[in-house]
C-alpha positions in Angstrom: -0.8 38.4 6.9 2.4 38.6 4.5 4.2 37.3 7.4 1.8 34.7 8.0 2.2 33.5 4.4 6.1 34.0 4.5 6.5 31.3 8.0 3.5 29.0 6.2 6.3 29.1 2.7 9.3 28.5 5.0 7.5 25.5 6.6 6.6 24.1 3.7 10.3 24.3 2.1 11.9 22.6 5.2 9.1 19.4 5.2 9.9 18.9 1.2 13.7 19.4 1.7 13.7 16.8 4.7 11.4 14.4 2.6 13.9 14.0 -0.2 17.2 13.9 1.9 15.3 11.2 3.7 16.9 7.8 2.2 14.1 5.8 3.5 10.3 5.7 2.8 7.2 4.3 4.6 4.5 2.4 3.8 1.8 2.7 5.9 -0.6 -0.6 5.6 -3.7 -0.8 7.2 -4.1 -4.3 8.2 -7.0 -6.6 9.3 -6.4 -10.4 10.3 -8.1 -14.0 12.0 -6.9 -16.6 13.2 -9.2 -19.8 13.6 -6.4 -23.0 14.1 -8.3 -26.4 14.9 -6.4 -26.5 18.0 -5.0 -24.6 21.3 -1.4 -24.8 19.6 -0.9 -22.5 16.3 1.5 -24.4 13.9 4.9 -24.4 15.0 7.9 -22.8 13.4 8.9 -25.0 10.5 5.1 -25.7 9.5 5.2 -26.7 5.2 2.7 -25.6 3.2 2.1 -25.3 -0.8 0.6 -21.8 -2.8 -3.3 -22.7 -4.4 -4.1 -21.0 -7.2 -7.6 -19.6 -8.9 -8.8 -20.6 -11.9 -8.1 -16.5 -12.6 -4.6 -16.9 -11.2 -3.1 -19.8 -13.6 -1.9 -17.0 -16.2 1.7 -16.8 -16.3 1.0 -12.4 -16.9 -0.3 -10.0 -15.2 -3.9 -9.0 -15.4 -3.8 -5.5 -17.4 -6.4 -2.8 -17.2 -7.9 -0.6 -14.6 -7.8 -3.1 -12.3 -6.0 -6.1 -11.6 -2.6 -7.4 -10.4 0.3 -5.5 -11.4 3.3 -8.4 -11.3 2.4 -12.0 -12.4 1.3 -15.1 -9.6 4.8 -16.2 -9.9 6.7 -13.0 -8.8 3.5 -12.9 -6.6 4.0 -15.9 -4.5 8.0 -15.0 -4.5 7.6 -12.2 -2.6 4.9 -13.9 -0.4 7.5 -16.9 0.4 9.9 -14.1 1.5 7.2 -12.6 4.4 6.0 -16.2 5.1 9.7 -17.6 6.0 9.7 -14.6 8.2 7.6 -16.1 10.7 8.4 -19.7 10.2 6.1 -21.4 7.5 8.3 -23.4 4.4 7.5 -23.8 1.3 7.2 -27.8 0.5 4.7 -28.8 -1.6 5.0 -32.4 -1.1 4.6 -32.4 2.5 2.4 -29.3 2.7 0.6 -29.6 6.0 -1.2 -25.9 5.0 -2.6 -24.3 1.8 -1.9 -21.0 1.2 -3.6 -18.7 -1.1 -2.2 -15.2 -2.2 -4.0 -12.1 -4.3 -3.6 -8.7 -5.1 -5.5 -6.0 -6.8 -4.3 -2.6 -7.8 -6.5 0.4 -8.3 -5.5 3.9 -10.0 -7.1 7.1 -9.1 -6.3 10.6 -10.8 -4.8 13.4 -9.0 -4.8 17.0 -9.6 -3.1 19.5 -7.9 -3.2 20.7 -4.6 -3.7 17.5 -3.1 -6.7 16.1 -5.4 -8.8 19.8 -4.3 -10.8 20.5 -7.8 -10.0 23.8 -5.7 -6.8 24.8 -3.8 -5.5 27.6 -1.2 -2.8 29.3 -3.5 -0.4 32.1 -3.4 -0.5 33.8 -6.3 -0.6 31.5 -8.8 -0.8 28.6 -6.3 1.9 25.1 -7.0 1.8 22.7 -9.6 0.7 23.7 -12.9 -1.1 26.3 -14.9 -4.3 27.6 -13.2 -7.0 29.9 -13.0 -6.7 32.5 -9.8 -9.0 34.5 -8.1 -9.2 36.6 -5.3 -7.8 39.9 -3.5 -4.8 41.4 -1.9 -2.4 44.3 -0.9 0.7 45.2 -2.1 2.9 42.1 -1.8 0.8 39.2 -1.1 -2.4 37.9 -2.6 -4.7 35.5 -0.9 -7.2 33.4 -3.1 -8.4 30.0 -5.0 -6.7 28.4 -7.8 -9.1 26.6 -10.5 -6.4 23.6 -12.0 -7.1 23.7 -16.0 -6.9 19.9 -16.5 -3.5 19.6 -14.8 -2.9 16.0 -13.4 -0.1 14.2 -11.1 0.9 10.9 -10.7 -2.3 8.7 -10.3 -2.2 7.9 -6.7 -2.1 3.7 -6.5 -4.7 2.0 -4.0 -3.5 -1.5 -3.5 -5.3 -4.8 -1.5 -3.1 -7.9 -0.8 -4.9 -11.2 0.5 -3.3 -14.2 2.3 -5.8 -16.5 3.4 -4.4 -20.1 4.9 -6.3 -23.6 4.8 -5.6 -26.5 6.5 -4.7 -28.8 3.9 -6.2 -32.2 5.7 -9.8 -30.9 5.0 -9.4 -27.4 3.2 -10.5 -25.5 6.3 -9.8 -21.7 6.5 -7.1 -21.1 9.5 -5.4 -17.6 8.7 -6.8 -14.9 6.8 -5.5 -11.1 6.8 -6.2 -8.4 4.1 -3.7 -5.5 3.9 -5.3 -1.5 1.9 -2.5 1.1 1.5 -2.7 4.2 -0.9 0.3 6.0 -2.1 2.1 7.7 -5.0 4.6 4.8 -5.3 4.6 3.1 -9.1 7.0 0.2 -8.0 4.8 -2.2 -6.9 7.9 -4.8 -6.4 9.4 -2.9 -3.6 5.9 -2.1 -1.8 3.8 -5.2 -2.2 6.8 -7.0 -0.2 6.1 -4.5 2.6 2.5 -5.1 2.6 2.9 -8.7 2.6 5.3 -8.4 5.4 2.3 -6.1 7.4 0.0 -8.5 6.5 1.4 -11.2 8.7 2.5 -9.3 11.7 1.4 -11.2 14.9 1.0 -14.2 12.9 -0.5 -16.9 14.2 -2.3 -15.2 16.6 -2.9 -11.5 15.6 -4.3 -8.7 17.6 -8.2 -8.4 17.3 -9.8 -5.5 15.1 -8.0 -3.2 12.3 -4.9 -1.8 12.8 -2.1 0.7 11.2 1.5 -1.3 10.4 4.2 1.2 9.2 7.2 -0.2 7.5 10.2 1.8 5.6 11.4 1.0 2.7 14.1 2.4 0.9 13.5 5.6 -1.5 
């Protein structure tokens, strides 16, 4: 068993030490998406279109609280133009031939140690903070629980981002995909752009049903 404990130790070492010499990072976005265009042909490269905005949108600041947007609709629809040039559409409000609406909403959840358990495997003493431990053991190793005394981590950020396209000759919905990823990651201006960009993979004619979109980012 003390050998069992010592290889699960060395295992875990190794995986932390490659994580941080690692100088990227991945986001993994679960996507969903739909396409209904008018006609056989999907717009073509070059397409214009214009951002539409909520009556909840037209603040210039972000929505604070649990929940809401964590960067304003102007940085917002900046990092949407940047995945949206990627496959082809232009910004030009004045000869918008689409109308393209973008959202976000950022949730926090606590976490405690050992991975959110309100009871964790621990050796000893177990990782991450002051604790309660019980349980048994020889000479040189202990096996038990660990009971966290109020001992949190960084909240763990659940984050949605919406792009829903109308035609803008009778308002129409053509495009819509949603994009769900969790992760520890605070700086939402470095994710939300990879989520966008997972948002609009396959665009204009995405792959049927959920899937899982990974994109690194750097650390």
């Amino acid at each position: 068993m003390k050998k069992f404990l010592l290889s699960v130790f060395v295992a875990l070492v190794c995986t932390l030490l490659l994580s941080a010499c690692s100088g990227l990072r991945l986001v993994d976005t679960d996507v969903v998406s739909f396409a209904q265009w008018p006609s056989a042909a999907p717009p073509v490269p070059g397409s214009n279109y214009r951002f539409e905005r909520l009556p909840s949108q037209q603040s210039a600041l972000p929505q604070g609280g649990i929940s809401g947007m964590e960067l304003s609709q102007d940085q917002l629809e900046a990092i949407a133009r940047t995945a949206l040039d990627k496959v082809g559409l232009r910004n030009s409000p004045s000869a918008a031939a689409f109308n393209v609406q973008v959202s976000t909403n950022t949730r926090y959840a606590p976490r405690y140690p050992y991975n959110g358990s309100a009871f964790g495997g621990g050796f000893g003493g177990g990782f991450g903070g002051s604790g309660v431990s019980l349980g048994a053991g020889s000479s040189g190793s202990f096996i038990g629980f660990s009971f966290p005394l109020g001992m949190t981590e960084s909240p763990l950020y659940l984050r949605d981002v919406s792009i829903v396209i109308r035609d803008a000759s009778n308002n129409a919905v053509v495009y819509e995909s949603k994009a769900t990823h969790s992760g520890v990651w605070s700086d939402a201006q470095v994710v939300l752009p990879a989520m966008f960009e997972a948002a609009l993979q396959g665009f204009p004619t995405p792959p049927a049903g959920p899937r899982r979109i990974n994109i690194e980012i750097p650390r």
